[in-house]
C-alpha positions as YAML, in Angstrom:
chain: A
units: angstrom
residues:
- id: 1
  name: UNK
  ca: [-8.42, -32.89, -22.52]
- id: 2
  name: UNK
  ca: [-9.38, -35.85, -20.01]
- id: 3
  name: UNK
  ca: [-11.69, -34.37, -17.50]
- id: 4
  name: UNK
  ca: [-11.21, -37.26, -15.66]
- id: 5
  name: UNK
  ca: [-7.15, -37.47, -15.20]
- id: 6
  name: UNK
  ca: [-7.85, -33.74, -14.61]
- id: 7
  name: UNK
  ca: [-10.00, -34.55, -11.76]
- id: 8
  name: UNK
  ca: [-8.36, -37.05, -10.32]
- id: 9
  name: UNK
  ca: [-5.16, -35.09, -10.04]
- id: 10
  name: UNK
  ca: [-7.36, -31.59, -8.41]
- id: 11
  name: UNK
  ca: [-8.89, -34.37, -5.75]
- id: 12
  name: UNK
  ca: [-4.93, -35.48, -4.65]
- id: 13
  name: UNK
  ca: [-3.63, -31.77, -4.46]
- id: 14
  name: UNK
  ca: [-6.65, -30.88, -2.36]
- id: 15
  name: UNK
  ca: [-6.12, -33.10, -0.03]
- id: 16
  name: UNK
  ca: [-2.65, -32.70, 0.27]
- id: 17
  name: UNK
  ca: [-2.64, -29.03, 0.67]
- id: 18
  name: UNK
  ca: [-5.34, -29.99, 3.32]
- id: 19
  name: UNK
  ca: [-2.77, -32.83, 4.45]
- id: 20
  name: UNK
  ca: [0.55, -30.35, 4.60]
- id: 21
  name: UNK
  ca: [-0.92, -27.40, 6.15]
- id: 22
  name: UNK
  ca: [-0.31, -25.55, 3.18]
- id: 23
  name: UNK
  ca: [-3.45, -24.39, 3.12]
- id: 24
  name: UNK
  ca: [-2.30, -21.82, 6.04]
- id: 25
  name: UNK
  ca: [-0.40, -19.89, 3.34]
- id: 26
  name: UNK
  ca: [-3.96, -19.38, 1.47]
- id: 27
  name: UNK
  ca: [-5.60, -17.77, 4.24]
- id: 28
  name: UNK
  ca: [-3.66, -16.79, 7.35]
- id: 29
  name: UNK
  ca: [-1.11, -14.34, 5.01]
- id: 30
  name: UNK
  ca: [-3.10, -12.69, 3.38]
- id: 31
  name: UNK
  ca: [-5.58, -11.55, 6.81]
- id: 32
  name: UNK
  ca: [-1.95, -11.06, 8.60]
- id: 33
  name: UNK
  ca: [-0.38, -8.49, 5.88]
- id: 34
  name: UNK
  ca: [-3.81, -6.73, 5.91]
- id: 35
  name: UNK
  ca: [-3.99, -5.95, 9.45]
- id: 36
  name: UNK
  ca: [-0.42, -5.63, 9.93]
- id: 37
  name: UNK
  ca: [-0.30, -3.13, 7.25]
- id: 38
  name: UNK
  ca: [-3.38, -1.58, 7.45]
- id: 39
  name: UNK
  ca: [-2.62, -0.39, 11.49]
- id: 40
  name: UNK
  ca: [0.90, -0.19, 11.24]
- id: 41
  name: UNK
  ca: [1.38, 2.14, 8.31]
- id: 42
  name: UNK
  ca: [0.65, 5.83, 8.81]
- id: 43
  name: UNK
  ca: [1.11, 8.64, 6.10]
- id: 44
  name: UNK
  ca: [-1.15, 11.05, 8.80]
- id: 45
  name: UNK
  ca: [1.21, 13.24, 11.51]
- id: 46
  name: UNK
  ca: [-0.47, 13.21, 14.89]
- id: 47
  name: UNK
  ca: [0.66, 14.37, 17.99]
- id: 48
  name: UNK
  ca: [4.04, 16.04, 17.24]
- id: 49
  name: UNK
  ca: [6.03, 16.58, 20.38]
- id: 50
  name: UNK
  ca: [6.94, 20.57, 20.22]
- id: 51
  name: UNK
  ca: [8.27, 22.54, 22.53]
- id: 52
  name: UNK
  ca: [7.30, 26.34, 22.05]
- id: 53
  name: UNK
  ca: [9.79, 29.09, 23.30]
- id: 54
  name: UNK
  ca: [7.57, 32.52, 23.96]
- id: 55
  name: UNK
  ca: [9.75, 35.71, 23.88]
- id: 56
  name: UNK
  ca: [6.83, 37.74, 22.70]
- id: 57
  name: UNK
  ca: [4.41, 37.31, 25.73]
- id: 58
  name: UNK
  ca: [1.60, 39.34, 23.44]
- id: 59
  name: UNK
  ca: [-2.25, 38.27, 22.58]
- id: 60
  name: UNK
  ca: [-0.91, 36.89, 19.47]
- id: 61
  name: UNK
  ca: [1.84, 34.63, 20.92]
- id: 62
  name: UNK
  ca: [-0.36, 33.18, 23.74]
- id: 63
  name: UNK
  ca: [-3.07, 32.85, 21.16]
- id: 64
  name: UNK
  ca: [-0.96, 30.76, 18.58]
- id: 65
  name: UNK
  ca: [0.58, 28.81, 21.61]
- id: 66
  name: UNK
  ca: [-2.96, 27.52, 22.73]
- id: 67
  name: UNK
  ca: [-3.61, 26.46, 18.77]
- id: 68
  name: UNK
  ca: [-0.83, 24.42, 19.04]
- id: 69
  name: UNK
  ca: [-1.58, 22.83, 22.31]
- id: 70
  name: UNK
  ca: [-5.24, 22.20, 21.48]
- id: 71
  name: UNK
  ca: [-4.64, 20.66, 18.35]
- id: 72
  name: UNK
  ca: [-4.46, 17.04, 17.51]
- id: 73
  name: UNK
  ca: [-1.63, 17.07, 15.17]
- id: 74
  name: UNK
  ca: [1.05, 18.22, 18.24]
- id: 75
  name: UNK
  ca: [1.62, 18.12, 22.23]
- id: 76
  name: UNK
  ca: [2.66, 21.14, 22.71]
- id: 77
  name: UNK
  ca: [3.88, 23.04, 25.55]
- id: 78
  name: UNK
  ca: [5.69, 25.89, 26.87]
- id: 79
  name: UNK
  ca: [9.35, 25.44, 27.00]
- id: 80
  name: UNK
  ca: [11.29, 27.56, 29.95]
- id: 81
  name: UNK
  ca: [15.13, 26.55, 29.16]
- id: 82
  name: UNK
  ca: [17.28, 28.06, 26.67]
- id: 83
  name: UNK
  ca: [16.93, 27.30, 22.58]
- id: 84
  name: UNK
  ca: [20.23, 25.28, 23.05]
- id: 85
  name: UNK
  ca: [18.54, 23.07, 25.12]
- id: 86
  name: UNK
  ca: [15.49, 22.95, 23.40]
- id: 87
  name: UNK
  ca: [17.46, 22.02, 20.20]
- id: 88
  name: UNK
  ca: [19.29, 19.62, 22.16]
- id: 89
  name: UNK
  ca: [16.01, 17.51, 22.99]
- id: 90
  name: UNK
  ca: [15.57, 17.31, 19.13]
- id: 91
  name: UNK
  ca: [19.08, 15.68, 19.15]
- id: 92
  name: UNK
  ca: [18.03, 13.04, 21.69]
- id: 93
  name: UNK
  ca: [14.73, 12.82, 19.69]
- id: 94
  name: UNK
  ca: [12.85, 13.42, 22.80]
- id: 95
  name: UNK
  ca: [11.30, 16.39, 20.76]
- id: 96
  name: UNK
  ca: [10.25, 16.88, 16.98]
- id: 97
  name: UNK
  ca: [9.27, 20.67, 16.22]
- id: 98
  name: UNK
  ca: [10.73, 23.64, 18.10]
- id: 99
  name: UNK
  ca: [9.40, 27.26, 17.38]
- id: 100
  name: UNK
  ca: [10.74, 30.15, 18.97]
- id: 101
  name: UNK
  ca: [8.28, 33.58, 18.73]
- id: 102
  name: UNK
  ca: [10.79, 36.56, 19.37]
- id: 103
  name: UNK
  ca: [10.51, 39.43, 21.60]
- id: 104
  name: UNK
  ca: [8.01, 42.40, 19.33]
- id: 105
  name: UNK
  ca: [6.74, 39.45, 16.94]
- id: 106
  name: UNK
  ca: [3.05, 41.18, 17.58]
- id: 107
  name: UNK
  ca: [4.40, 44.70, 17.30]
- id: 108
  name: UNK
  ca: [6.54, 44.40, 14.40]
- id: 109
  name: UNK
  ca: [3.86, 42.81, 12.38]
- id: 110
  name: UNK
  ca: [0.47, 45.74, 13.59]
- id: 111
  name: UNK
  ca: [3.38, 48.32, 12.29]
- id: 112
  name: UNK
  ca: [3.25, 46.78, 8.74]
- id: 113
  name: UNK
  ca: [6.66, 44.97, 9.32]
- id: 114
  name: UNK
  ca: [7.75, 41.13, 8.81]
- id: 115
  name: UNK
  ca: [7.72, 39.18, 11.52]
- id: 116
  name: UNK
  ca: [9.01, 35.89, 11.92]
- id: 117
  name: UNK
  ca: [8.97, 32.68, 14.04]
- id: 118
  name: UNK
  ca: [11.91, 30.06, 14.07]
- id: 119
  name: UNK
  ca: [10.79, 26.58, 13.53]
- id: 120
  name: UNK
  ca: [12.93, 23.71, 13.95]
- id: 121
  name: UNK
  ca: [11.33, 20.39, 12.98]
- id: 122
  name: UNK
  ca: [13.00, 16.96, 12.74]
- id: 123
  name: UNK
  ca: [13.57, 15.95, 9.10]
- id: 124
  name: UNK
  ca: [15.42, 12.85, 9.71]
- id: 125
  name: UNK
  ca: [12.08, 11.35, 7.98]
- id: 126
  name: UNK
  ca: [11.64, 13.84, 4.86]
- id: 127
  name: UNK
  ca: [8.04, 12.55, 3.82]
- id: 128
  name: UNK
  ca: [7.01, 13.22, 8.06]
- id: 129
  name: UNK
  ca: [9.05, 16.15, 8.36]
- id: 130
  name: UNK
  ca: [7.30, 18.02, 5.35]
- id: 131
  name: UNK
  ca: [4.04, 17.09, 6.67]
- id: 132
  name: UNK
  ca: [4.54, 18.53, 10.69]
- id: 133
  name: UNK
  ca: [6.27, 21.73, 8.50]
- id: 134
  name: UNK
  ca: [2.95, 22.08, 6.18]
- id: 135
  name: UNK
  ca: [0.98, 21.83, 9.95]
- id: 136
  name: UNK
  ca: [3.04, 24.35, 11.47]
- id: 137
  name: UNK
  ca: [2.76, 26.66, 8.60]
- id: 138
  name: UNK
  ca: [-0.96, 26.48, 8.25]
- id: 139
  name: UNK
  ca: [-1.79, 27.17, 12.16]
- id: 140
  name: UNK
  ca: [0.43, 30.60, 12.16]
- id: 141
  name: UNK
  ca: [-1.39, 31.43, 9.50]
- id: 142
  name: UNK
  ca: [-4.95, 30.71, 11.04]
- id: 143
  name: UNK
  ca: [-3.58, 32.50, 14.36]
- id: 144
  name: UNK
  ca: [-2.56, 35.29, 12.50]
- id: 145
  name: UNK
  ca: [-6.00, 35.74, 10.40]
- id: 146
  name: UNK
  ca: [-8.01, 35.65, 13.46]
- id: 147
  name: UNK
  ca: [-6.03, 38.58, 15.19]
- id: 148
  name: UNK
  ca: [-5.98, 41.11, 12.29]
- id: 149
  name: UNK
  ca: [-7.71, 39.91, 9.03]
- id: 150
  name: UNK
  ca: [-4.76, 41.98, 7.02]
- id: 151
  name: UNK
  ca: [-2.08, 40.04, 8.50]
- id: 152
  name: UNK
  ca: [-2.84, 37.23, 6.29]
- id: 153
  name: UNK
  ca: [-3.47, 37.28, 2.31]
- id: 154
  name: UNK
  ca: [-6.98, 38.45, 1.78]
- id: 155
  name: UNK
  ca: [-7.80, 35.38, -0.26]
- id: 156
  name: UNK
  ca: [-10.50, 32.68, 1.27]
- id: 157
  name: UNK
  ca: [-9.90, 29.29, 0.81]
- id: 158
  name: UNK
  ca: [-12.41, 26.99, 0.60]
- id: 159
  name: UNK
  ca: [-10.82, 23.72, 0.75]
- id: 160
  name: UNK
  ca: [-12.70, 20.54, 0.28]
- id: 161
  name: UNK
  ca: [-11.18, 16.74, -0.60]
- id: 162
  name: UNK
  ca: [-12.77, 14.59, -2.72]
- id: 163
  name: UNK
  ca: [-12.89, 10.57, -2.42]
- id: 164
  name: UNK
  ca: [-11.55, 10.37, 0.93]
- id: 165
  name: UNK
  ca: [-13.30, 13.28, 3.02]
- id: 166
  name: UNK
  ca: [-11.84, 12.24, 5.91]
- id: 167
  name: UNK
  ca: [-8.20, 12.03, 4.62]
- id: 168
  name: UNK
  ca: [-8.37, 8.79, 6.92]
- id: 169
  name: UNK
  ca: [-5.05, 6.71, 6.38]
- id: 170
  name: UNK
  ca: [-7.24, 3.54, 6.16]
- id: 171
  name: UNK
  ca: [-9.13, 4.55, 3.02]
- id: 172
  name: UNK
  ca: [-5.69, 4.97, 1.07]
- id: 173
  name: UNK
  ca: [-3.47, 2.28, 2.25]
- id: 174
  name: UNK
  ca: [-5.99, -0.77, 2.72]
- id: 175
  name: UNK
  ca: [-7.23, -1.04, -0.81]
- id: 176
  name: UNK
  ca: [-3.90, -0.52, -1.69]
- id: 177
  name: UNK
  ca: [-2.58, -3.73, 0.03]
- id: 178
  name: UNK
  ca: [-5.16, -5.79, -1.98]
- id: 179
  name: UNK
  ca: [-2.65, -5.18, -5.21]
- id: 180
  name: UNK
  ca: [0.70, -6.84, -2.57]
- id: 181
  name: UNK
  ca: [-1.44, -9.39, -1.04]
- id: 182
  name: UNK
  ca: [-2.96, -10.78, -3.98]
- id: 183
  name: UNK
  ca: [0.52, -11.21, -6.08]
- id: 184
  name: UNK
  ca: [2.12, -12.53, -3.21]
- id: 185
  name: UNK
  ca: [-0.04, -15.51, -1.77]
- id: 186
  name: UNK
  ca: [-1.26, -17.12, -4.64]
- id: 187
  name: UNK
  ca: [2.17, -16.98, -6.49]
- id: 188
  name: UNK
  ca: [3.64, -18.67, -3.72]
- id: 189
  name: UNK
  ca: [1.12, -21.60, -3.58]
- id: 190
  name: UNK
  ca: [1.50, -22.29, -7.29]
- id: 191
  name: UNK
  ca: [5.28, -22.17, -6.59]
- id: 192
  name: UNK
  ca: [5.55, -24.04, -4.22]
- id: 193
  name: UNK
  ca: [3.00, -27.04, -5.59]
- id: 194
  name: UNK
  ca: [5.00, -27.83, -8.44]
- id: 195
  name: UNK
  ca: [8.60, -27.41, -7.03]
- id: 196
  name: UNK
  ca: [7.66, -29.55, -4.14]
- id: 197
  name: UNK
  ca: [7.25, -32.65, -6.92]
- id: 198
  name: UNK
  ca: [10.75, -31.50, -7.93]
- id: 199
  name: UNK
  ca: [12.16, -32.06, -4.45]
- id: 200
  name: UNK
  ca: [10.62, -34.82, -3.17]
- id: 201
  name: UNK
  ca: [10.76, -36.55, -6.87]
- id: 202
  name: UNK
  ca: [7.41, -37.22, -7.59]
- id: 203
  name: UNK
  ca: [7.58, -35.11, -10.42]
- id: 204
  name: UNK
  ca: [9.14, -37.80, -12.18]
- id: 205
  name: UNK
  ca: [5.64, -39.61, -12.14]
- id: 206
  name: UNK
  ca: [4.19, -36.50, -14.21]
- id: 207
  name: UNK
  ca: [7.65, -37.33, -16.68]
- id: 208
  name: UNK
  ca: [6.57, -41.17, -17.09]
- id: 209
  name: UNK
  ca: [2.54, -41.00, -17.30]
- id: 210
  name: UNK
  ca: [0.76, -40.01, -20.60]
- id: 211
  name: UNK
  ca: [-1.22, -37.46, -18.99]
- id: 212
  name: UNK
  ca: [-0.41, -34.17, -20.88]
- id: 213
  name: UNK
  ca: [1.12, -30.85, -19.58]
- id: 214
  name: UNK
  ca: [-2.19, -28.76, -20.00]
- id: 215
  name: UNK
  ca: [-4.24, -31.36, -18.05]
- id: 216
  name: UNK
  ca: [-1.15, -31.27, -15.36]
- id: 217
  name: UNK
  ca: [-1.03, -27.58, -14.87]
- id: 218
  name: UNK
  ca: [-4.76, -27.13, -14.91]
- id: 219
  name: UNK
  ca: [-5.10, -29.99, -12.19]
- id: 220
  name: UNK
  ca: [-2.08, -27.94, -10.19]
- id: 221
  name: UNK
  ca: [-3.54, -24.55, -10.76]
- id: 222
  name: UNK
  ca: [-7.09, -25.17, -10.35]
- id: 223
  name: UNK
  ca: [-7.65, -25.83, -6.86]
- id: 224
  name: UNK
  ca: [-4.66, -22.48, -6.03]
- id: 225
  name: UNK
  ca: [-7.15, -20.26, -7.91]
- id: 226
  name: UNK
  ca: [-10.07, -20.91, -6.63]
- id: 227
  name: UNK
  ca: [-8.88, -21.41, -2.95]
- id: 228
  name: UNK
  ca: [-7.49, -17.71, -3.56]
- id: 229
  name: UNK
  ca: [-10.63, -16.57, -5.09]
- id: 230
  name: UNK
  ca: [-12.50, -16.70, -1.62]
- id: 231
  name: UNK
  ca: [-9.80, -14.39, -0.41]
- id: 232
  name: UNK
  ca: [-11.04, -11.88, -2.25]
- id: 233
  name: UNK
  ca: [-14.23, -12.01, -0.58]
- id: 234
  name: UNK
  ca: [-12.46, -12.25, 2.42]
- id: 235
  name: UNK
  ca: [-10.17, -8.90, 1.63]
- id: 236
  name: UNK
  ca: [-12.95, -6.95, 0.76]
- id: 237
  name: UNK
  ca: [-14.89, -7.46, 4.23]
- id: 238
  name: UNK
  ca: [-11.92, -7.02, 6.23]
- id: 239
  name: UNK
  ca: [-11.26, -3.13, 4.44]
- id: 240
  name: UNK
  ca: [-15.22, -2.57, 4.97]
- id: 241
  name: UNK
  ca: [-16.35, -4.20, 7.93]
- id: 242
  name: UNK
  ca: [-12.81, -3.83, 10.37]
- id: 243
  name: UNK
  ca: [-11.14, -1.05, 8.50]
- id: 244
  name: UNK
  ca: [-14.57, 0.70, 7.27]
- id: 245
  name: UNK
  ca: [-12.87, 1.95, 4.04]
- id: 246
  name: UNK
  ca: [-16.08, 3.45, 1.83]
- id: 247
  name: UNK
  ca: [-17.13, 1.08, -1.52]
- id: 248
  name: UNK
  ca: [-18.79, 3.01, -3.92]
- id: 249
  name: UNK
  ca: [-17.88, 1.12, -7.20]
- id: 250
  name: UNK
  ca: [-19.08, -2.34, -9.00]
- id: 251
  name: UNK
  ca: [-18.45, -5.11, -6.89]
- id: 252
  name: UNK
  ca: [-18.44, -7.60, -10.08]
- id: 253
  name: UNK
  ca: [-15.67, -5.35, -11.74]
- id: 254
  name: UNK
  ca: [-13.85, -5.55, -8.39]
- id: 255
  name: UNK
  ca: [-14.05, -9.28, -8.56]
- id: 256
  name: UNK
  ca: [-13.63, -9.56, -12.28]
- id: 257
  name: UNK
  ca: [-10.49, -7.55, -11.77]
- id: 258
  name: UNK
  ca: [-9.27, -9.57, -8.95]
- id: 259
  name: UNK
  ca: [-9.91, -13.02, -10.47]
- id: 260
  name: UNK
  ca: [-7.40, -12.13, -13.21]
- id: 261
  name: UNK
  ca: [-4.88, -10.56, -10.98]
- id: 262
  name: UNK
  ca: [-4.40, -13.90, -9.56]
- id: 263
  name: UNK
  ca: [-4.33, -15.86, -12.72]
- id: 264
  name: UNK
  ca: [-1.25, -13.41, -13.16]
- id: 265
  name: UNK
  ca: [0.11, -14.07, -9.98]
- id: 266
  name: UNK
  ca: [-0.31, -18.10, -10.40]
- id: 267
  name: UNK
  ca: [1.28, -17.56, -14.00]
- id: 268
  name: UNK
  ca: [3.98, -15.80, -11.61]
- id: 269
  name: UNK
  ca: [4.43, -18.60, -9.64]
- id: 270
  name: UNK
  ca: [4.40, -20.85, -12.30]
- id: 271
  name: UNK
  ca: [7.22, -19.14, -14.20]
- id: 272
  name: UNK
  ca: [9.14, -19.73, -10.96]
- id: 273
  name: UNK
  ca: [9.09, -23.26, -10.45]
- id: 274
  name: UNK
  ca: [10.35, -23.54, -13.68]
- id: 275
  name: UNK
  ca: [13.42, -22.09, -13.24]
- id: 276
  name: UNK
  ca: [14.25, -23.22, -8.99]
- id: 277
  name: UNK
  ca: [14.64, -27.15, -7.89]
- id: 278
  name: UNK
  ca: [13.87, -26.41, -3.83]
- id: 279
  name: UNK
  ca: [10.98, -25.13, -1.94]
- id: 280
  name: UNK
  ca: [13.22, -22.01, -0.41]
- id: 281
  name: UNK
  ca: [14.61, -20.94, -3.25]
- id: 282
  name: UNK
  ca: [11.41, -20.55, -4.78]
- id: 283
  name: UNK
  ca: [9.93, -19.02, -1.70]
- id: 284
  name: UNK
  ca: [13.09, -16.22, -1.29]
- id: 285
  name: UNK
  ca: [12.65, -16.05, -5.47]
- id: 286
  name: UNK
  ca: [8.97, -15.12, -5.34]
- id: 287
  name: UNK
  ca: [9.11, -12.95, -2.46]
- id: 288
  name: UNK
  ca: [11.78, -10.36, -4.24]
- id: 289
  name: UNK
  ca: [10.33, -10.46, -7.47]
- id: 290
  name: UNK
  ca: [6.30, -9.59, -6.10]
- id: 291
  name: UNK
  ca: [6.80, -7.34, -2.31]
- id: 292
  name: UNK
  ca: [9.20, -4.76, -4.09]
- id: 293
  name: UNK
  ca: [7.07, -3.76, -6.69]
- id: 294
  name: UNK
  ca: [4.09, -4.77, -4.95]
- id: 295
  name: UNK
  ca: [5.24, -1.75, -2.55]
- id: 296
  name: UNK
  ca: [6.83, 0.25, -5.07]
- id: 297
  name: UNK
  ca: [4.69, 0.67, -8.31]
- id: 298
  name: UNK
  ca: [0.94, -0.08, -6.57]
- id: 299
  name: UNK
  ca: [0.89, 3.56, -5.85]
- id: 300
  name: UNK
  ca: [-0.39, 3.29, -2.63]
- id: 301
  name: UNK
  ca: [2.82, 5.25, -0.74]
- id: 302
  name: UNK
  ca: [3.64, 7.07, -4.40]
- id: 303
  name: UNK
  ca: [1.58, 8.19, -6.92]
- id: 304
  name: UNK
  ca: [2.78, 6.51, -10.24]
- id: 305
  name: UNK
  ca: [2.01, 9.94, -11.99]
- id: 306
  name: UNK
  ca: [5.00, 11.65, -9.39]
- id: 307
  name: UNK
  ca: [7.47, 8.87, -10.76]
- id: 308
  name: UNK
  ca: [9.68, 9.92, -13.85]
- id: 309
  name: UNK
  ca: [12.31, 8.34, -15.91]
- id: 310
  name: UNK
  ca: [12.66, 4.42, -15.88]
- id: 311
  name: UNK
  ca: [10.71, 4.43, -12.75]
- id: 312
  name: UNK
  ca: [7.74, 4.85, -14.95]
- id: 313
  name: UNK
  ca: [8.79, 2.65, -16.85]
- id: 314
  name: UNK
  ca: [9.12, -0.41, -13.80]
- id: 315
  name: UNK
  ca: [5.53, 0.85, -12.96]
- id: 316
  name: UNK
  ca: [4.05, 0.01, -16.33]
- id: 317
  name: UNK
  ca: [5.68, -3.67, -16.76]
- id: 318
  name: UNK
  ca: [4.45, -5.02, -13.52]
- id: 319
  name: UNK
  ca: [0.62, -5.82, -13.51]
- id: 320
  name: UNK
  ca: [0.35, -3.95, -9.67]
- id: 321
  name: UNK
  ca: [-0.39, -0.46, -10.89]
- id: 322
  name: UNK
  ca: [-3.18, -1.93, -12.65]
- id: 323
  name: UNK
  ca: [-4.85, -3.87, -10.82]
- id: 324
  name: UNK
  ca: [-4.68, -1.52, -8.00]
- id: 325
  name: UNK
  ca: [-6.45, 1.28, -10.12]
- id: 326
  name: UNK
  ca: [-9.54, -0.48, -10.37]
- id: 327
  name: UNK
  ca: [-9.45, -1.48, -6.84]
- id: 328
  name: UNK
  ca: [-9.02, 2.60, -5.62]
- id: 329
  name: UNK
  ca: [-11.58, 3.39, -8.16]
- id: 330
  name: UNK
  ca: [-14.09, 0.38, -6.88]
- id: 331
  name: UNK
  ca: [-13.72, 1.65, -3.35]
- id: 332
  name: UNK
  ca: [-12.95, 5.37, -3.22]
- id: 333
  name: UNK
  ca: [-14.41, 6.66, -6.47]
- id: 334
  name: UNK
  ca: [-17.24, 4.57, -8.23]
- id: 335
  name: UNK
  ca: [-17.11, 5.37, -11.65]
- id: 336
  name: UNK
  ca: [-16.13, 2.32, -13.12]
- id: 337
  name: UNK
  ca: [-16.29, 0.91, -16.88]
- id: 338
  name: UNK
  ca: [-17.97, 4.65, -17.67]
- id: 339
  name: UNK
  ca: [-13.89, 5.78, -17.27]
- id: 340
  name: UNK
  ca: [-11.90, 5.04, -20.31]
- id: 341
  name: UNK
  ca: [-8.97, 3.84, -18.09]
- id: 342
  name: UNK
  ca: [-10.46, 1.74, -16.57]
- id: 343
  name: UNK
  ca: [-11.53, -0.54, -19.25]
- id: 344
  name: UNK
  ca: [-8.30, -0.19, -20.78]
- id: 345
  name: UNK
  ca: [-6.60, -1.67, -17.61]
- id: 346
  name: UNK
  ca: [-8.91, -4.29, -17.78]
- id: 347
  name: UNK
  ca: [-8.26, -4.99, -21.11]
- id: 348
  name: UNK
  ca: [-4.03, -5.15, -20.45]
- id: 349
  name: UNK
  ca: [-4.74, -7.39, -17.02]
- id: 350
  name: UNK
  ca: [-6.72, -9.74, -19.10]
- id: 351
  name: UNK
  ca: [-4.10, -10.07, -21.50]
- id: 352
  name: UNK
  ca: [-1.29, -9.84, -18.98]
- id: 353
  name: UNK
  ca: [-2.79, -13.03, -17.69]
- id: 354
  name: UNK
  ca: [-3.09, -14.79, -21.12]
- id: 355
  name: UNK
  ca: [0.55, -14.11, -22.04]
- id: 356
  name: UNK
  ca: [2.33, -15.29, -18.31]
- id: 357
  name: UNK
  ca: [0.16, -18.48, -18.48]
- id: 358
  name: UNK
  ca: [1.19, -19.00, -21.89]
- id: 359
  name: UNK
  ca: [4.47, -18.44, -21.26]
- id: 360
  name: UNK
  ca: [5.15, -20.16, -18.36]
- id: 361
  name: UNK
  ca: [2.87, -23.53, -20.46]
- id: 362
  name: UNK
  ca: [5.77, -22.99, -22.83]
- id: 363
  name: UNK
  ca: [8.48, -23.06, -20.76]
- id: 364
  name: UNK
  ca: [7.57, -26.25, -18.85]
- id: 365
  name: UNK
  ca: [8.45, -29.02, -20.29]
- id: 366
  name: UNK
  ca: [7.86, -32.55, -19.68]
- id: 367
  name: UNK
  ca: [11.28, -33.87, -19.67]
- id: 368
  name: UNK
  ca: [13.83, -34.62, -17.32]
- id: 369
  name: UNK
  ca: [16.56, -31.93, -17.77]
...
């Protein structure tokens, strides 16, 4: 190895990511995915438009109308047209939960009988239609309970969430982007640095000189992983300063973790360039083959342990569900390398990395094809 051609060759692509602007790509994408993301997805159901329809007119009715319309999760108020129209204004999506409390609800229900209540709720979205039906459900029950105890099951529950207290949106979906944004960026860059030679034929100096393919790939990969390695600095403050997502874990397993998830996602990038000539084609190449399972398997919108069948299988071959375990577990839990599974997805990242970089040092090969 001649640390010197090695050098020579990290100087000239520093200054010429420095030169092209390329250095944008390192920094600005990465800060733009997170705060896109990180205020623009919401799993949480606030402020439900719902119209309420009141044939009852009893304690109970008015009492369960003024739940709905002092609580956060829906604007609600009292309807005076017919259901038809009501239902209509779910139609025109101007509404997205209808209930309708018949006439005797109250006195059906002190005489021992069933009662019920109609609820219509938009389900056009299944995951947010579940969720506004789960709300609905759970304040008839509380209105119920505080009229006559024996209306509802006598069973307390005491219900208390662990790791995210709050059940703030923030806490689950930020950490989660760190597994997307950090196989996206840096495979890109390392991409994009060697297919550029490709296009614009200076590639062909690599072919002629006697400096060897591991000095050349170090020299190209070198200055992508450590300009990437700030970003995880830079990742973490954004989810705890602007997004004030909780870290309770080991900050050096965080950063051990991330620094070979991006060897992964250079050795990523590196098995692209092999097989694309231009800079777009490797762009549109790397972008399908990290954001869909970047989404998909980093269990951030679906737990891995819901999936079945080959979609379990996906989830395990991509390096996303890993890395993004440790991250959750850094941030939300805390226990660390004292959790079995934890070390053993350390142990499969680190040799995840090994075998792409191999593989794609393999693959390369210094020859004009």
């Amino acid at each position: 190895m001649n640390w010197g051609v090695v050098r020579a060759y990290m100087r000239k692509e520093i200054l010429e990511l420095l030169r092209s602007k390329m250095i944008i790509i390192v920094y600005i994408l990465p800060t733009f995915i997170i705060i896109l993301f990180g205020y623009g997805i919401r799993l949480e159901v606030t402020h439900a438009r719902t119209l309420i329809i009141d044939h009852d007119q009893s304690k109970l009715s008015r009492d369960l109308t003024e739940r709905f319309m002092h609580s956060r999760y829906f604007d609600a108020r009292l309807f005076r047209g017919t259901e038809q129209e009501a239902l209509h204004r779910i139609k025109q999506a101007k509404t997205e939960i209808l209930l309708i409390i018949p006439q005797g609800f109250e006195r059906r229900l002190l005489h021992g009988l069933r009662g019920e209540i109609a609820a219509f709720v938009d389900g056009a979205f299944p995951i947010r239609g579940e969720t506004m039906s789960n709300y609905v459900k759970g304040e008839i029950f509380h209105a119920a309970q505080s009229v006559a105890p024996d209306l509802a099951p006598r069973i307390t529950l005491d219900n208390r969430n662990l790791f995210n207290q709050a059940m703030r949106d923030e806490d689950a979906i930020v950490p989660g982007l760190f597994g997307l944004i950090l196989l996206v960026a840096p495979a890109i860059l390392s991409a994009l640095l060697i297919v550029k030679e490709k296009e614009e034929g200076t590639i062909f100096n690599f072919y002629a000189s006697p400096v060897r393919k591991s000095e050349f790939l170090l020299a190209k990969l070198t200055p992508a992983f450590l300009l990437h390695s700030l970003n995880i600095l830079i990742l973490f403050l954004w989810a705890t300063w602007l997004f004030q997502v909780p870290f309770r874990g080991s900050f050096t397993l965080y950063w051990l973790a991330s620094e070979l998830y991006i060897l992964i996602s250079l050795g990523i990038g590196l098995l692209v360039s092999i097989v694309t000539r231009t800079q777009i084609v490797a762009i549109v190449l790397t972008v399908i083959i990290t954001i869909i399972p970047g989404f998909l398997y980093s269990g951030m919108l679906m737990p891995i342990s819901s999936m079945s069948g080959e979609s379990v299988i996906e989830a395990h071959i991509y390096p996303v569900m890993y890395y993004n375990h440790i991250v959750y577990d850094a941030f939300l839990i805390g226990q660390g390398l004292d959790a079995p599974k934890i070390r053993l997805y350390l142990l499969i990242l680190t040799l995840y990395a090994a075998a792409i970089l191999a593989l794609g040092s393999a693959l390369m090969k210094k020859e004009l094809r």
